[in-house]
C-alpha positions in Angstrom: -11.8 0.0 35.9 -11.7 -0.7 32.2 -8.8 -3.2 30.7 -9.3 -2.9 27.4 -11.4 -2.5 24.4 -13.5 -5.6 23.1 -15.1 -4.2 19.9 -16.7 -1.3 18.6 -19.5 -0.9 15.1 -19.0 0.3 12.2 -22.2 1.2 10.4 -21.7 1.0 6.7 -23.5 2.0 3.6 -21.7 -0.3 1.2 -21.0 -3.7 3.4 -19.4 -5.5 0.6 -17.1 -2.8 -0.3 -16.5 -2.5 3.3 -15.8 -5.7 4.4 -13.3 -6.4 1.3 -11.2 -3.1 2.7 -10.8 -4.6 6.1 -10.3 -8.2 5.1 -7.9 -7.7 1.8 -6.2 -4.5 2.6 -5.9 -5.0 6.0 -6.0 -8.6 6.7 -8.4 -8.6 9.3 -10.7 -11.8 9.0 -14.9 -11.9 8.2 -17.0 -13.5 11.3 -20.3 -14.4 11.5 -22.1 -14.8 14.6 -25.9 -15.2 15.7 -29.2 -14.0 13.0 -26.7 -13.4 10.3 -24.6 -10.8 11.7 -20.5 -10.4 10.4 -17.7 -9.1 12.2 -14.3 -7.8 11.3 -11.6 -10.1 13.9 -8.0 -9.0 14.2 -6.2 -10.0 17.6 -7.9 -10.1 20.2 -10.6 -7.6 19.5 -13.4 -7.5 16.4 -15.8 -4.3 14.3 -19.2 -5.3 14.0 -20.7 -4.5 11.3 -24.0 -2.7 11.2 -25.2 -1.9 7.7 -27.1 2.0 7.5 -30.8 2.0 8.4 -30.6 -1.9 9.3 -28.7 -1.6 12.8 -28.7 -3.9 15.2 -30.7 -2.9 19.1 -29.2 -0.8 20.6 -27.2 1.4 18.7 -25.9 4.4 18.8 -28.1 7.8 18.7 -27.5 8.8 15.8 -24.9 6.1 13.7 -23.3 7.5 10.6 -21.4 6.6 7.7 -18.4 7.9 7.9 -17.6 9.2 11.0 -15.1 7.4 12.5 -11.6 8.2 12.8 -9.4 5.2 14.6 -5.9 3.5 14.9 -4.6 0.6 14.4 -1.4 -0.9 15.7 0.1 -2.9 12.6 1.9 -6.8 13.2 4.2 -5.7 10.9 6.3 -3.1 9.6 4.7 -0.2 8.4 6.7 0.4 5.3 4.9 -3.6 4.7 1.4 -1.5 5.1 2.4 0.8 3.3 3.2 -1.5 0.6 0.1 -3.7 0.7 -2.0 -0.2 0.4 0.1 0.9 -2.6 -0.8 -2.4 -4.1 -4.5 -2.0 -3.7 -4.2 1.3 -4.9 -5.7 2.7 -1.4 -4.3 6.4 -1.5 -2.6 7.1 1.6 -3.7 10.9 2.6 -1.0 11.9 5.1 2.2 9.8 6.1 4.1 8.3 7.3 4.6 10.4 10.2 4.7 10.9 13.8 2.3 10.9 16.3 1.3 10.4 19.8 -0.5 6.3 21.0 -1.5 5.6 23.7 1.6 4.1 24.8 4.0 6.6 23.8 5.4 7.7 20.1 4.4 6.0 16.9 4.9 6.3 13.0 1.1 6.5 11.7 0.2 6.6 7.8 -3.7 7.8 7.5 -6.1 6.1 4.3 -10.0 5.7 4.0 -12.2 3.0 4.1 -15.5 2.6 1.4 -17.2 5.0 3.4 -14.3 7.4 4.1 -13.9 6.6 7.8 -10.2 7.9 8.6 -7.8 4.9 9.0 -4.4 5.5 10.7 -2.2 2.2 11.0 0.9 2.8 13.3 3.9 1.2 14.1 5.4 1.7 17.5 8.8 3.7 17.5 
């Protein structure tokens, strides 16, 4: 019944900070769409951006900062992650190591975002 994932929100308490992470670090790229909202795009898929005690109808019941904990599959080797990480002096908390995707075993490093969300960016093995 379900294909894939589309998008999913990230509410965040410091959008600025937030949005530099995911566009610098990471290289995803800033959207904006309808009434002035911005979303993170990388591939096919996109993170909206809901900024704490101004989201967006409907939300969640109860969205927080800092409660995410998510995966991304890199385009490029993850020692290159690891080196664009190192170079904006984002502290890497566990890694590399191996883990479990969803399609079978994968070489994750773990970081945090502004508002300590738990990043993992993987590499397929």
């Amino acid at each position: 019944m379900i294909d894939h994932l589309d998008h999913f929100v990230l509410t965040t308490a410091q959008p600025d900070e937030t949005i530099r992470f995911y566009t610098e670090v990471l290289g995803m790229t800033l959207e904006h769409f309808g009434n002035g909202r911005r979303a993170l795009k990388f591939g096919s898929q996109k993170i909206n951006i809901h900024v704490k005690g101004k989201e967006y109808e409907p939300k969640a019941h109860a969205p927080g900062v800092g409660t995410l904990d998510f995966c991304f599959i890199a385009s490029v080797p993850l020692d290159e992650v690891i080196a664009r990480l190192n170079k904006h002096n984002i502290k890497i908390i566990e890694g590399p190591v191996m883990k479990t995707g969803a399609m079978g075993p994968i070489r994750s490093v773990y970081c945090r975002d502004p508002d300590l969300n738990l990043v993992e960016v993987s590499e397929y093995v």
